[in-house]
N, C-alpha and C positions, 0 to 999 in steps of 0.2 A: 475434423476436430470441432469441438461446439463453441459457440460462443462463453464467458464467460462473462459473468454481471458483477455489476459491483456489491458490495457487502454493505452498502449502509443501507438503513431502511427505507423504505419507499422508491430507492434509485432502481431504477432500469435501464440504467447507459452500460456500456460494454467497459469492461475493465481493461486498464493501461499498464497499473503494475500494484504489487504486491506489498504491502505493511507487515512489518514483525514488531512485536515490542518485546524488548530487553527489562524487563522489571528491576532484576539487578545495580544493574549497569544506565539506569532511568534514560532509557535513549528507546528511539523509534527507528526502524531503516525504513527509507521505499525504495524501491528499485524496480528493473522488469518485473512483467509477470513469473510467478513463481511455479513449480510444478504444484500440478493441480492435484487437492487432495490434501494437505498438510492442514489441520484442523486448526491452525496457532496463528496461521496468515490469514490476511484480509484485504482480500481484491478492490483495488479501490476504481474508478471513472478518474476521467482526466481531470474533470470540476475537483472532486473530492479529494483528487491527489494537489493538487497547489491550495485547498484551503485545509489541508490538515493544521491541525493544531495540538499540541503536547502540555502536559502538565507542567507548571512554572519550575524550571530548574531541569527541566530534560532536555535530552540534546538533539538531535532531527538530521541523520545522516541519510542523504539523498544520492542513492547511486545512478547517476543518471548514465544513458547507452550512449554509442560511440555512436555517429550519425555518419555516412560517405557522402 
């Protein structure tokens, strides 16, 4: 399996989990990585995953993994 990069511009750190935005519903999720391939996600790096930030009024649901 290949590595996968992050999506934002200029990053070239490995991606840790995956962004979907809900337009509707004004809410962001991240979570795992996502199956690869879905055009609507966006692989974020670890940096880019804890400084996301959402437009004033949207909600930021984080699904984080279970760790052993």
């Amino acid at each position: 399996m290949r590595q996968r990069l992050c999506s934002k511009v200029g990053c070239s750190r490995e991606a840790v989990s995956t962004l979907t935005y809900d337009y509707t519903d004004q809410m962001a999720a991240v979570g795992p990585l996502g199956p690869e391939g879905d055009p609507h996600a966006h692989d974020l790096c670890a940096i880019h995953t804890d400084r996301l930030s959402v437009p004033k009024g949207w909600l930021v649901v984080r699904h984080e993994t279970l760790q052993l």
